[in-house]
C-alpha positions in Angstrom: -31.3 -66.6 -3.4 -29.1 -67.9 -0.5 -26.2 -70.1 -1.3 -28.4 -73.1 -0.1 -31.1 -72.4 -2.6 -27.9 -71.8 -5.2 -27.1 -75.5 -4.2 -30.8 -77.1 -4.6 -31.3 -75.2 -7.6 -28.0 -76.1 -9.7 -28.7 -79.8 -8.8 -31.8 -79.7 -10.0 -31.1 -77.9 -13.4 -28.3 -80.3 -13.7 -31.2 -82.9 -12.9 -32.8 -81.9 -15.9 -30.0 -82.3 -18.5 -28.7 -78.8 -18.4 -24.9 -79.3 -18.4 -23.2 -78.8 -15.0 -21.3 -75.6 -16.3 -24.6 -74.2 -17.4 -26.4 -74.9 -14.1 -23.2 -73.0 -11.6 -23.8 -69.8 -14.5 -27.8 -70.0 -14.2 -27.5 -69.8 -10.6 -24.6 -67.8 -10.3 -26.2 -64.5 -12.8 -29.3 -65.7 -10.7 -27.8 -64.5 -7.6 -26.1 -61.4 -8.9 -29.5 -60.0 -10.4 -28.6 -60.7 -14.3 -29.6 -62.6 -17.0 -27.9 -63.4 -19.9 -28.8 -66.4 -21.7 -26.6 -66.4 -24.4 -23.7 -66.9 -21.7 -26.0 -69.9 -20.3 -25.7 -71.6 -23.7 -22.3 -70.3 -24.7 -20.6 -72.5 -21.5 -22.5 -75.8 -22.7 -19.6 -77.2 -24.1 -17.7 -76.9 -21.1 -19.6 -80.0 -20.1 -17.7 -83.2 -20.2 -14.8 -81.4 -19.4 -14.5 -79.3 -22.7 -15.7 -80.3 -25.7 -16.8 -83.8 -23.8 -12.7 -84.0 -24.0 -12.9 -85.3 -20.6 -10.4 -82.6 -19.2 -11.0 -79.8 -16.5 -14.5 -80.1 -15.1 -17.2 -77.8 -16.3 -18.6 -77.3 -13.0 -15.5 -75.3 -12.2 -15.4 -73.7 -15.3 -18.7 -72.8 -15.3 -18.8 -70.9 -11.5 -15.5 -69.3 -12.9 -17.8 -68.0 -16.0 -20.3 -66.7 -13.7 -18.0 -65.0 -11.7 -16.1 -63.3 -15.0 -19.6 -62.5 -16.2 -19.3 -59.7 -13.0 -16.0 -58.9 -12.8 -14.6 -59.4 -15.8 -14.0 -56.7 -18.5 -15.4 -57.0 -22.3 -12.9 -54.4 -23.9 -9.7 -53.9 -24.0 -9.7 -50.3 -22.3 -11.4 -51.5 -19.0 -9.9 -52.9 -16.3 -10.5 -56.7 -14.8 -11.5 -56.2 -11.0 -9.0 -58.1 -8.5 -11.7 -60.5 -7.3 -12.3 -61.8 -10.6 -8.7 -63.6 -9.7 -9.5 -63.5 -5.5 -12.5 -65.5 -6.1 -12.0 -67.6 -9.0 -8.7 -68.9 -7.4 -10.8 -69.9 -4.1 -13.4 -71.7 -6.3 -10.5 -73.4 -8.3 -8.8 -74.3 -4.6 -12.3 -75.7 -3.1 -13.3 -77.6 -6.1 -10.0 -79.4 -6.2 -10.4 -80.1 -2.3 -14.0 -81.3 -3.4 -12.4 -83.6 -6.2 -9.5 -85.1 -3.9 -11.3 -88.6 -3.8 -11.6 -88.4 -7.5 -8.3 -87.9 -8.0 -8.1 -84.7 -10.1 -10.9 -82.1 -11.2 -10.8 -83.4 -14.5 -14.4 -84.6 -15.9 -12.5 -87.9 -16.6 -11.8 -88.3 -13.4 -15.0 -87.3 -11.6 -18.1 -88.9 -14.5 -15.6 -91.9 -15.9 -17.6 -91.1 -19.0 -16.3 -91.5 -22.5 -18.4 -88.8 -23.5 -17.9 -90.0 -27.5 -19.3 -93.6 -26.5 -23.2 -94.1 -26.8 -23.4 -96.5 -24.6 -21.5 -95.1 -21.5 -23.5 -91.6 -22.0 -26.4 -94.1 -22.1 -25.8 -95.4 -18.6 -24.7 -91.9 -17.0 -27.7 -90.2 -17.8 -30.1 -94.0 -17.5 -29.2 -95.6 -14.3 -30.0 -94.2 -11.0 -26.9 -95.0 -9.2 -24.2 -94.3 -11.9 -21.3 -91.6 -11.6 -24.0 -88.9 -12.1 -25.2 -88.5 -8.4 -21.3 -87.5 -7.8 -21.6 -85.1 -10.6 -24.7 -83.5 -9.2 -23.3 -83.5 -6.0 -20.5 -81.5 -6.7 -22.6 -79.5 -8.8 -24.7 -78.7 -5.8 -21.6 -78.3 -3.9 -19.8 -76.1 -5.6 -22.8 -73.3 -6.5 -23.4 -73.4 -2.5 -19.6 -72.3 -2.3 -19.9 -70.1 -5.2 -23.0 -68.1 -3.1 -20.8 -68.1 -0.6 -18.2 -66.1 -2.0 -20.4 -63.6 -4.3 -22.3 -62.9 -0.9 -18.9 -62.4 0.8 -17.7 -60.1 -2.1 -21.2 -57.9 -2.0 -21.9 -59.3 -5.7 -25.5 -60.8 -4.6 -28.4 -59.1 -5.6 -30.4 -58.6 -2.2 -33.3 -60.4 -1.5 
């Protein structure tokens, strides 16, 4: 999967209803040759900026997931490799560069949803041009960047 498909691919997921931080993890585990769906569902509250809280946008958190899923540890006695940090820092650096006309990288920011009002979910997910093409823009945006860097690292599984 190049980091173009990465991008098509997240945006349609996202598309579909799959929260943003679930599509960057699908395509992320997607390019590194793993699955692991209970990671996929465990990052769906990440959407709406945690918890629909409206903070940090799951889009970031989610590519940060993906790339934890391969270079993180999962006990104590192992050791987290350095690009866990090296390229979760450049994703957290682009996606704020990506979010400069937004103001900030907070879902708030970015949707203008009040995730806990009916109506304004309503007319994110129901009209065409709402907020929601910019959130599937930088959702496409972001997994491109994301393929990018796991490629860069040697992470991708070869095609």
């Amino acid at each position: 999967m190049t980091p173009e498909e990465m991008r098509v691919k997240a945006e349609e997921l996202f598309k579909k209803r799959m929260h943003c931080s679930q599509a960057l993890v699908a395509v992320g585990l997607e390019k590194m040759g793993k699955q692991n769906p209970e990671l996929i569902r465990a990052v769906g509250a990440y959407g709406g900026g945690i918890a629909s809280s409206g903070r940090t946008c799951g889009i970031l958190l989610g590519a940060i997931a993906a790339v934890s899923a391969n270079y993180g540890k999962s006990r104590p006695e192992e050791q987290d490799d350095p690009k866990m940090w090296l390229l979760s820092f450049k994703l957290s650096k682009a996606f704020a560069q990506m979010c400069e006309p937004y103001g900030s990288t907070n879902c708030a920011d970015i949707a203008r949803v009040n995730w806990r009002d009916k109506g304004e979910v309503k007319t994110f997910y129901g009209q065409p041009d709402s907020r929601r093409t910019i959130c599937t823009e930088l959702t496409g945006k972001l997994a491109q960047y994301l393929g990018e860097l796991l490629e860069e690292a040697g992470a991708d599984k070869k095609d």
